[in-house]
Biotite code that builds the C-alpha atoms (Angstrom):
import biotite.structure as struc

atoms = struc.array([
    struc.Atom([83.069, -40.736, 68.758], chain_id="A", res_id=1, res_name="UNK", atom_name="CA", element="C"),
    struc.Atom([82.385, -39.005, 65.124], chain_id="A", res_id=2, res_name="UNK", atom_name="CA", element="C"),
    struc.Atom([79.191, -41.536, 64.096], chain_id="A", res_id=3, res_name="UNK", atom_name="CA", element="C"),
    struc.Atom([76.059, -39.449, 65.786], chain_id="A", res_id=4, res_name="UNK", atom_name="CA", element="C"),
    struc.Atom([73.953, -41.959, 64.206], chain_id="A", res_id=5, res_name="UNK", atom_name="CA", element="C"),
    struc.Atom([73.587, -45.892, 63.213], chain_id="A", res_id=6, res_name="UNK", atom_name="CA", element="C"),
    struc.Atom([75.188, -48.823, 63.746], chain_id="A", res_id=7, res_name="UNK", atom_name="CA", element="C"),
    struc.Atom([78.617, -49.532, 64.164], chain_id="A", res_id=8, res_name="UNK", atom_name="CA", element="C"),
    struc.Atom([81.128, -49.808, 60.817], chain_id="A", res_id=9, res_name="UNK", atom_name="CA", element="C"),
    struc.Atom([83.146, -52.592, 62.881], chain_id="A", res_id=10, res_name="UNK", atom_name="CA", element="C"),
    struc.Atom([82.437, -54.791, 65.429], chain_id="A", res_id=11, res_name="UNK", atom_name="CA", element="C"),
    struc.Atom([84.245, -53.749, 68.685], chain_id="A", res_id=12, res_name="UNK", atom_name="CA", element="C"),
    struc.Atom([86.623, -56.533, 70.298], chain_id="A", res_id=13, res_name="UNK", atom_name="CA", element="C"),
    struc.Atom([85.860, -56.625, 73.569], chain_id="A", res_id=14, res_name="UNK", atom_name="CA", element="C"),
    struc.Atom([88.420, -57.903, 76.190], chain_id="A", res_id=15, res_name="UNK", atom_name="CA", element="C"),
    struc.Atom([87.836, -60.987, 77.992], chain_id="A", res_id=16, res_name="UNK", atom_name="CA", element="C"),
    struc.Atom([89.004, -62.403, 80.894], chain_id="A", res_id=17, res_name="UNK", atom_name="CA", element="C"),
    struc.Atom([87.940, -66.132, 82.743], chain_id="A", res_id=18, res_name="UNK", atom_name="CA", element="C"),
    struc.Atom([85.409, -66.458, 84.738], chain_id="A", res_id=19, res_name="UNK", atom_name="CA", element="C"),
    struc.Atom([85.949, -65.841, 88.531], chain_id="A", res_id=20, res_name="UNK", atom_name="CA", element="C"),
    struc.Atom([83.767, -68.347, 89.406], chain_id="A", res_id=21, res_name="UNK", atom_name="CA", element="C"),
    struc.Atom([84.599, -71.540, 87.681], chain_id="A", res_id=22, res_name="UNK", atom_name="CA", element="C"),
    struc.Atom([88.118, -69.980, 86.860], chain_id="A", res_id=23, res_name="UNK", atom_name="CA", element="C"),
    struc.Atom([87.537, -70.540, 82.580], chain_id="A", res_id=24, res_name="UNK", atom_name="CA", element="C"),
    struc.Atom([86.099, -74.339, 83.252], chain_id="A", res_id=25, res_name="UNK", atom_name="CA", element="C"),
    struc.Atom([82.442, -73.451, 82.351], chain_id="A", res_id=26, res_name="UNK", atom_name="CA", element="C"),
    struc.Atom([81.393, -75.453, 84.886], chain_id="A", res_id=27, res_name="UNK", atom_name="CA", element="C"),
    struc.Atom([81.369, -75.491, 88.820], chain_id="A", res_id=28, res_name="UNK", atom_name="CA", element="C"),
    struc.Atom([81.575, -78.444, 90.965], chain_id="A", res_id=29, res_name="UNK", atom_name="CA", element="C"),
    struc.Atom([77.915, -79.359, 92.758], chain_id="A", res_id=30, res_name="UNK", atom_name="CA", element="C"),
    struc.Atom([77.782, -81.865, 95.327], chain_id="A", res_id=31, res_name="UNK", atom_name="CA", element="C"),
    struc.Atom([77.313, -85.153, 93.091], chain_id="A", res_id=32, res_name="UNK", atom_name="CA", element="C"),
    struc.Atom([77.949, -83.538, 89.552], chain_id="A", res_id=33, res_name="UNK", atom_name="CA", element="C"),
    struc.Atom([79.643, -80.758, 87.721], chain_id="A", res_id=34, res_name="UNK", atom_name="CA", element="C"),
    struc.Atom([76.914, -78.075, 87.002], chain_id="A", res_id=35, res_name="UNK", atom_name="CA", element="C"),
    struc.Atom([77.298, -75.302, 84.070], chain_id="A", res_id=36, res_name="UNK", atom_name="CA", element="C"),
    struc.Atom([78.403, -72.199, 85.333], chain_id="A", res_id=37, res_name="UNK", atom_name="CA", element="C"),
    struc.Atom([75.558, -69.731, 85.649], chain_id="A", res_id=38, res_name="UNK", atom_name="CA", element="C"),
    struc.Atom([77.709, -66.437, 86.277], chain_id="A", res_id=39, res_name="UNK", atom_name="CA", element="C"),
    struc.Atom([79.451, -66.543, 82.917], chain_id="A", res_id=40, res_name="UNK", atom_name="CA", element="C"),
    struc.Atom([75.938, -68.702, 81.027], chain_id="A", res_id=41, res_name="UNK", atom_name="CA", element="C"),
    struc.Atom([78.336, -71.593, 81.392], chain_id="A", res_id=42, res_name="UNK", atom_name="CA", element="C"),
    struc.Atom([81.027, -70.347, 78.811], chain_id="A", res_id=43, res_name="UNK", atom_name="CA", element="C"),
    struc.Atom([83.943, -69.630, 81.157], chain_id="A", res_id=44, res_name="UNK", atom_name="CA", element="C"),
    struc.Atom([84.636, -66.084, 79.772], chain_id="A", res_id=45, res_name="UNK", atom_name="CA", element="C"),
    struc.Atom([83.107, -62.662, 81.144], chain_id="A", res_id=46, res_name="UNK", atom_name="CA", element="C"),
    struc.Atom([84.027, -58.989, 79.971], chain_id="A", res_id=47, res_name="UNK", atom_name="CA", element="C"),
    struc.Atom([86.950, -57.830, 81.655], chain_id="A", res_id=48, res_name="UNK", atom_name="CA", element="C"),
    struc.Atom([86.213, -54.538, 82.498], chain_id="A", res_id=49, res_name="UNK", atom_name="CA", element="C"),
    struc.Atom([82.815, -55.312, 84.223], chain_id="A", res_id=50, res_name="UNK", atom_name="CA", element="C"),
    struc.Atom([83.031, -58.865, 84.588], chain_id="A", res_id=51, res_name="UNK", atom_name="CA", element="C"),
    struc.Atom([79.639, -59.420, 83.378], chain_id="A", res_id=52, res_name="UNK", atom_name="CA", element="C"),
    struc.Atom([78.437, -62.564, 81.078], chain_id="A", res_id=53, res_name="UNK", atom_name="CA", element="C"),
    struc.Atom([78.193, -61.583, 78.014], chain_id="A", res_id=54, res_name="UNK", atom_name="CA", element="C"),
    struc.Atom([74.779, -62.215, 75.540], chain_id="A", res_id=55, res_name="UNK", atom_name="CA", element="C"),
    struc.Atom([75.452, -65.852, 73.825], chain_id="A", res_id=56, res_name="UNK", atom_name="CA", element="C"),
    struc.Atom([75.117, -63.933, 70.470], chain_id="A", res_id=57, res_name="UNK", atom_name="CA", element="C"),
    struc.Atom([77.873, -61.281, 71.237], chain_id="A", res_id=58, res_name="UNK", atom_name="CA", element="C"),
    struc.Atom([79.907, -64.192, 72.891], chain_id="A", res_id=59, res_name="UNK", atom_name="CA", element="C"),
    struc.Atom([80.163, -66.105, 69.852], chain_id="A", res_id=60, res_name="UNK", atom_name="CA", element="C"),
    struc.Atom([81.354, -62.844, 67.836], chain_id="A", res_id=61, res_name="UNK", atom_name="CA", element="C"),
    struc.Atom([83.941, -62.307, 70.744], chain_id="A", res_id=62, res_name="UNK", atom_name="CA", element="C"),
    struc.Atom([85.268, -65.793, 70.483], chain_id="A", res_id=63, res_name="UNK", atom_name="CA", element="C"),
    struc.Atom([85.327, -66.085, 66.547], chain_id="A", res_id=64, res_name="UNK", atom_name="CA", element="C"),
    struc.Atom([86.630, -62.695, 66.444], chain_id="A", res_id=65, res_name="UNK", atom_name="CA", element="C"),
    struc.Atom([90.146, -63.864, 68.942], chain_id="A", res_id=66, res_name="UNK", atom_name="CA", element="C"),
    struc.Atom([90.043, -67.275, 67.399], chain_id="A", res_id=67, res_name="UNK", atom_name="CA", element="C"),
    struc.Atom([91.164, -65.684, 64.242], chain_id="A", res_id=68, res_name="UNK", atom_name="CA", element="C"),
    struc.Atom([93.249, -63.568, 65.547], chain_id="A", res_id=69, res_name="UNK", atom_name="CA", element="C"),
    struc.Atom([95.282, -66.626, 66.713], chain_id="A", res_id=70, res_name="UNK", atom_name="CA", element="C"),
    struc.Atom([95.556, -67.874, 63.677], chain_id="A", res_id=71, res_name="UNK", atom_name="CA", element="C"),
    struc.Atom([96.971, -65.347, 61.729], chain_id="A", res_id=72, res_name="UNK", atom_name="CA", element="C"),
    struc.Atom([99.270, -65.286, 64.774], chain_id="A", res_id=73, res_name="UNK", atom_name="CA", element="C"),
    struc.Atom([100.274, -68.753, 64.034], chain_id="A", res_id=74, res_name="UNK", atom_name="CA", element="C"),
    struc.Atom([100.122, -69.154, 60.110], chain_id="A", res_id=75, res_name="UNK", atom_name="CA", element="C"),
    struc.Atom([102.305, -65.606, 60.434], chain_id="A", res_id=76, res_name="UNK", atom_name="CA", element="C"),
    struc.Atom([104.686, -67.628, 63.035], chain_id="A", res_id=77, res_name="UNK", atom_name="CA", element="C"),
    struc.Atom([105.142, -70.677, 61.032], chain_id="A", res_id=78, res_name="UNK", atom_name="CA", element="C"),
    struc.Atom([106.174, -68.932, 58.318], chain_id="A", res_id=79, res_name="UNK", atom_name="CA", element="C"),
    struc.Atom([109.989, -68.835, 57.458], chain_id="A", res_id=80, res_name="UNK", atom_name="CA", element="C"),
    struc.Atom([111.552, -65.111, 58.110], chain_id="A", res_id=81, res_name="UNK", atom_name="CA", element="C"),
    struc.Atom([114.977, -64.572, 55.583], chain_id="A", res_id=82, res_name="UNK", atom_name="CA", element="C"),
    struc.Atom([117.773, -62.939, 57.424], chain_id="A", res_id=83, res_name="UNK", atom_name="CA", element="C"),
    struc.Atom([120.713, -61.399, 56.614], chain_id="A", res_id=84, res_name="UNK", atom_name="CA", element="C"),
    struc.Atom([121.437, -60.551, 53.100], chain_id="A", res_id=85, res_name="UNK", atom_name="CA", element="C"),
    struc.Atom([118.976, -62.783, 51.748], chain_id="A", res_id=86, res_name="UNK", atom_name="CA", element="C"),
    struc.Atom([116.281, -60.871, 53.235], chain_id="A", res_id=87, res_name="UNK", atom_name="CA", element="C"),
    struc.Atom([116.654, -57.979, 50.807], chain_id="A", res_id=88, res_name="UNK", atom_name="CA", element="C"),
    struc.Atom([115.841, -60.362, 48.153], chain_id="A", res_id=89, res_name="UNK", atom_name="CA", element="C"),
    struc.Atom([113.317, -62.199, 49.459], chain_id="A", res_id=90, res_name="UNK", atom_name="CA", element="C"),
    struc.Atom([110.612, -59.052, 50.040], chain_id="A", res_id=91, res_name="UNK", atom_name="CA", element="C"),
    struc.Atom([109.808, -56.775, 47.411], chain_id="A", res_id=92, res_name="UNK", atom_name="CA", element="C"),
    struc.Atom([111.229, -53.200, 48.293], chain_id="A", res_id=93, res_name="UNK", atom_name="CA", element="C"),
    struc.Atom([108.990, -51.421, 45.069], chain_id="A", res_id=94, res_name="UNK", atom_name="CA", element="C"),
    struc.Atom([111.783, -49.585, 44.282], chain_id="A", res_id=95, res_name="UNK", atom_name="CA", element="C"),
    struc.Atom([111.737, -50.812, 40.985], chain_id="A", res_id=96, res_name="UNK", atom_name="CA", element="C"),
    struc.Atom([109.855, -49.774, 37.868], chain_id="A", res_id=97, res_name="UNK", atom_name="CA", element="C"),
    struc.Atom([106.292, -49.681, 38.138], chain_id="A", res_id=98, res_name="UNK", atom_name="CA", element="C"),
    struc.Atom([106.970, -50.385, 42.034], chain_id="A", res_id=99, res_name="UNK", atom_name="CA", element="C"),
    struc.Atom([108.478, -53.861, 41.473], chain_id="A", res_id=100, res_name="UNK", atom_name="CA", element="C"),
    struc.Atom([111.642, -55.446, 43.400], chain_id="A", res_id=101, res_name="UNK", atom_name="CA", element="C"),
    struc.Atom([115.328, -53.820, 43.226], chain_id="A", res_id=102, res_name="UNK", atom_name="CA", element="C"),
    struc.Atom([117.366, -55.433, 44.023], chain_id="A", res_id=103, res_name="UNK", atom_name="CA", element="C"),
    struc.Atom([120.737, -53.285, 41.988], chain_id="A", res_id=104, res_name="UNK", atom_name="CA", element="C"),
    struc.Atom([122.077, -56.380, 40.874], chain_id="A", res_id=105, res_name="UNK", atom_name="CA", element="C"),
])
């Protein structure tokens, strides 16, 4: 580490796994009802590593931090990749002037 002092610059993503206990559900089955989880505070995720709950604070970091994560996954997915010889056209190489698109046409 180079920081010797203060808090982090970025957030650290911390790998999670599902919960051994109620296998991701959140909840465990009692003997009339379905109870919330108490190993993983009932959110069906612990850290990996440890597999320790994590603070409800941190937790909701964690999961907004993957959730977007997935969706530049998907809006990168959905969009439409050229191939071919069209593909030289349709991203900008800045070999141009002023680092535009050449395209030697």
């Amino acid at each position: 580490m180079r920081k010797s002092h203060g808090p982090a610059l970025k957030k650290p993503v911390i790998d999670l796994a599902q919960c051994p206990w109620c296998r991701g559900k959140a909840v465990i089955k009692g003997v009339f009802y379905e109870l919330p989880c108490d190993h993983c505070n009932a959110s069906g995720w612990v850290v990996a590593a440890t597999g320790e709950a994590l603070a409800l604070d941190e937790l909701v970091t964690q999961l907004s931090m993957r959730l977007q994560a997935a969706q530049r996954q998907i809006e990168q997915l959905k969009r439409p990749q050229a191939g071919g010889p069209e593909a030289g056209y349709q991203e900008s190489n800045r070999l141009g002037a002023g680092g535009t698109n050449y395209t030697g046409d």
